[in-house]
C-alpha positions as CSV (number, residue, x, y, z in Angstrom):
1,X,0.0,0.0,0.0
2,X,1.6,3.2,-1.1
3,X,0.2,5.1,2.1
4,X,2.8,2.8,4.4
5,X,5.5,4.0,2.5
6,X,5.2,7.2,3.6
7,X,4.6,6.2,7.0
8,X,7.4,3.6,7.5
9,X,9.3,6.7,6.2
10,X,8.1,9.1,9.0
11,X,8.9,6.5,11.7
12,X,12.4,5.7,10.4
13,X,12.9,9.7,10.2
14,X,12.0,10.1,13.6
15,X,14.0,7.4,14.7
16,X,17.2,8.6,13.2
17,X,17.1,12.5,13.2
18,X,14.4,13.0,16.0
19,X,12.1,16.0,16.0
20,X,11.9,18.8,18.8
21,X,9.3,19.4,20.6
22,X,8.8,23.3,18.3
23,X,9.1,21.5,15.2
24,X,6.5,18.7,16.1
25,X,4.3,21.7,16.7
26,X,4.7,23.6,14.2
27,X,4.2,20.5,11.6
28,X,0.8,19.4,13.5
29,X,-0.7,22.9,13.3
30,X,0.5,23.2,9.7
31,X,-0.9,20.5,8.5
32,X,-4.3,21.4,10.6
33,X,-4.1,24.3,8.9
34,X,-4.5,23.0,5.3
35,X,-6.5,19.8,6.5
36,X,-9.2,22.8,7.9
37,X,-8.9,24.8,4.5
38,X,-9.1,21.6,2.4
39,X,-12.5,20.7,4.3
40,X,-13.6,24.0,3.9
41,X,-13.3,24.1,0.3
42,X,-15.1,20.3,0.0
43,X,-12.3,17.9,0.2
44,X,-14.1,14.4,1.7
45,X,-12.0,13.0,4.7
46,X,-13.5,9.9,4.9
47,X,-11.2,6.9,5.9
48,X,-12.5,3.5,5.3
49,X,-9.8,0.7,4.8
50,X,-13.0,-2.1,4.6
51,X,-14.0,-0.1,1.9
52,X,-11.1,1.5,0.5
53,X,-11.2,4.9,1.2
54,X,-8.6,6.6,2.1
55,X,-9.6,10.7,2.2
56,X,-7.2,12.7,0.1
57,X,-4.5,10.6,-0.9
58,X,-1.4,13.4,0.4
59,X,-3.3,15.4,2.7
60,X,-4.7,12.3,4.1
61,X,-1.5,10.8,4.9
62,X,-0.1,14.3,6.4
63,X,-2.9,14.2,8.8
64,X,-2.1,10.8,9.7
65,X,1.2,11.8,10.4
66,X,0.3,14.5,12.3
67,X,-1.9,12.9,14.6
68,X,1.1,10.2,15.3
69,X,3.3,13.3,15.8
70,X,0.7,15.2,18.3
71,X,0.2,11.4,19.9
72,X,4.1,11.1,20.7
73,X,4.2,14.5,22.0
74,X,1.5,14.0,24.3
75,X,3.4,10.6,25.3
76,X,6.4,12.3,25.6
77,X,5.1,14.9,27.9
78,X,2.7,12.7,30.1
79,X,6.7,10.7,30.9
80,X,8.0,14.1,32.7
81,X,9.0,12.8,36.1
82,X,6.9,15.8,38.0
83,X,3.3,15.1,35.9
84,X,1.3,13.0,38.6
85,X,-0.8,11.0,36.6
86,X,-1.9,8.3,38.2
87,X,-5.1,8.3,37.5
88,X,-3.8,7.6,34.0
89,X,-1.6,4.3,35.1
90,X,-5.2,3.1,36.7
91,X,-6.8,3.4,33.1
92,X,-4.0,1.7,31.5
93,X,-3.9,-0.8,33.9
94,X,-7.8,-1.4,33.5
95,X,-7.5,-1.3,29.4
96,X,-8.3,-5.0,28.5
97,X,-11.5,-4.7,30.8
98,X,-12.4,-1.1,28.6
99,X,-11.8,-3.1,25.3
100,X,-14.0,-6.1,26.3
101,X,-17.0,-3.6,28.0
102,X,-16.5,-1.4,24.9
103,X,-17.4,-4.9,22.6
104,X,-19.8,-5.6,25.0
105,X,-21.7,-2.0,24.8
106,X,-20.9,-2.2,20.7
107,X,-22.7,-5.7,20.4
108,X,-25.8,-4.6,22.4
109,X,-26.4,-1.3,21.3
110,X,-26.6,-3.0,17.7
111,X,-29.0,-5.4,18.5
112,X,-31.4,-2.7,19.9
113,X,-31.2,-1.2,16.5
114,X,-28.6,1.3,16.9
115,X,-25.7,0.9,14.7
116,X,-22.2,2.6,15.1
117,X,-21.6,2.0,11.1
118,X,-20.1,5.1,9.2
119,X,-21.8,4.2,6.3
């Protein structure tokens, strides 16, 4: 898939050469920036790998990149030794349980008729 290129690209970037914290910032808000005026102007962002879609094929894979970036950010500044965030580790710690009641909830709500399908 051409999209993975890209991606496995990214990762092996980030790896190798590292980005700072200002630079991750300024790429995340950047491509928010065009992602915002694209959707303005009636770019379709939908993302459906069952069906194939993939949004814009460059912009799309810019805002999946920025997402990872603003996701390893966030990760990198929840690991600061003075953040308490305990409450956090409790989550974490309880995630299989959230997966399984999350199916659980999924499952039911479906067979009450109400469908969490996209399309």
């Amino acid at each position: 898939m051409p999209l993975a290129i890209g991606a496995f690209w990214f990762g092996h970037f980030l790896r190798e050469r590292g980005m700072s914290a200002l630079w991750s910032a300024v790429f995340v808000v950047a491509v928010a920036g065009v992602a915002l005026a694209a959707a303005r102007t009636g770019s379709d962002f939908t993302f459906s790998m069952k069906n194939a879609i993939f949004g814009p094929p460059l912009l799309g894979l810019l805002v999946a990149l920025a997402i990872s970036t603003f996701i390893l950010g966030l990760i990198r500044f929840m690991a600061m030794p003075s953040l308490r965030i305990a409450p956090l580790a409790e989550i974490g710690a309880a995630s299989l349980v959230i997966m399984f009641v999350h199916q659980f909830v999924h499952f039911t709500l479906r067979d009450f008729g109400m469908s969490s399908e996209w399309r």
